[in-house]
N, C-alpha and C positions, 0 to 999 in steps of 0.2 A: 288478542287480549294481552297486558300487559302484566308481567309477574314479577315482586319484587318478595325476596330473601335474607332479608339483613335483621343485625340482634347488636345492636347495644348496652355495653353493662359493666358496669361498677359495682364492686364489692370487695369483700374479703375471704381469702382462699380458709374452704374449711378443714384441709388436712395440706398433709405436703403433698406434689405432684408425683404420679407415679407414670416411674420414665419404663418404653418398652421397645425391643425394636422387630419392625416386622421382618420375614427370611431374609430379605433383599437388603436390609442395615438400614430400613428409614426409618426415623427416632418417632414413637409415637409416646406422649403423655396423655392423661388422664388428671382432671384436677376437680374442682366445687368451687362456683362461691357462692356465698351467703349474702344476697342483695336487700337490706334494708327499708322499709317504707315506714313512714310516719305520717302522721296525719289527726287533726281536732275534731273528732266526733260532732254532731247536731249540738250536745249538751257541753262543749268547746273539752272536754278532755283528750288527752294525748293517747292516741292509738300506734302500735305498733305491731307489723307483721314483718316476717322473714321471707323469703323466697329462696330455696338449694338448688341452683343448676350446675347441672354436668356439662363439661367443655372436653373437647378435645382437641389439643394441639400437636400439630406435625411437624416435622424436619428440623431444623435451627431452634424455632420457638419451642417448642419440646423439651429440647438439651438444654436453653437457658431459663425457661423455668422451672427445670431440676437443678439446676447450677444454682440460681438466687431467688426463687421463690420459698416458702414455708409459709407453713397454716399461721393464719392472721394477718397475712401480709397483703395489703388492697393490690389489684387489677382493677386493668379497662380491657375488655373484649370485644372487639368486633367479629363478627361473622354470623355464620347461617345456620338457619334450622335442619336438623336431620331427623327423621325419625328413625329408629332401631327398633327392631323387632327382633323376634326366637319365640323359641318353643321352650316352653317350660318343663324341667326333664324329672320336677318331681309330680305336677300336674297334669303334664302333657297337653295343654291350654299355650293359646296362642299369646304373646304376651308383648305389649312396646311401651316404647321409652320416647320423649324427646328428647334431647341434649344438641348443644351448641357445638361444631366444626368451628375452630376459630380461623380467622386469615389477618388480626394484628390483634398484637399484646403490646400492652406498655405495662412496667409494672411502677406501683403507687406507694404512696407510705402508708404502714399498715390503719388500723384503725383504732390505735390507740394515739395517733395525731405523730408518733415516731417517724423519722425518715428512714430506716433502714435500712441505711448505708446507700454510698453510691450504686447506683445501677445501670445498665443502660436504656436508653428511651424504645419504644417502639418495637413491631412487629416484622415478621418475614426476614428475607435473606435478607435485607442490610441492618439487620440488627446485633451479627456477629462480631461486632466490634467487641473489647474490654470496657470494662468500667472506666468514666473520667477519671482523671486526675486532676488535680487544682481545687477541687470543687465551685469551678467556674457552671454557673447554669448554662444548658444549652438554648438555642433559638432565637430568634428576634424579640425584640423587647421592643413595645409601642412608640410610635413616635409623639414627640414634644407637642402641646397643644398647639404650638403656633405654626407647626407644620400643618393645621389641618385648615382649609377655606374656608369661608362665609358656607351655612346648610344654602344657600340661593346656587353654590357651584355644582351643588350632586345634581348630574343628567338624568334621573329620574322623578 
């Protein structure tokens, strides 16, 4: 049987991230975001609900979203579901949580449409680079229409 583990999610952080590290020095943070949905009711009005999920990020990603992350500030998260569980020490009831393990962060402009300053792109170890300079965008940018063929040339 096949199993598949993955969470995408866009939002905005609802506090700052709280950086920790465990005995061994690997940087653990702790963060929220606040995922938006909207949507026109039967009667076509505007609906709106929130979503608060818990993330946690490891190693690299950790230290640089204590370094330039703060509450308001949009994220993309990828990664996977964990559930946490404990004992509750004033109930003594068994008690869990889900929250997200991430394995890539980008971070976004917040969600007042601001850029928030240069940042770096993306998640994991090659994201330890510094912030640009220039303020040249990174990545490819689409090619010119007249690069693309006749729809008869796609081999599908």
């Amino acid at each position: 049987m096949a199993n598949l583990n993955k969470v995408m999610l866009i939002g905005n952080l609802t506090r700052d991230p709280e950086l920790r590290y465990t005995p061994k020095g690997t940087a653990v943070a702790d963060i929220a975001l606040a995922i938006n949905r909207v949507w026109n009711n039967e009667q076509n009005q505007r609906q709106e609900e929130t979503t608060f999920v818990d993330i946690t990020l490891w190693g690299r990603q950790a230290e640089l979203a204590q370094q330039y992350l703060t509450k308001g500030r949009g994220a993309y998260i990828e990664g996977r579901l964990q559930m946490d569980t404990w004992d509750d020490k004033q109930t003594g009831q068994k008690r869990s949580k889900l929250k997200v393990v991430a394995e890539s962060l980008q971070f976004l402009p917040d969600g007042k449409g601001g850029s928030g300053g240069q940042i770096p792109q993306g998640g994991g170890q090659q994201s330890s680079r510094p912030p640009q300079q220039g303020g040249r965008p990174q990545g490819a940018s689409a090619a010119p229409p007249e690069d693309y063929g006749d729809e008869d040339d796609i081999p599908f």
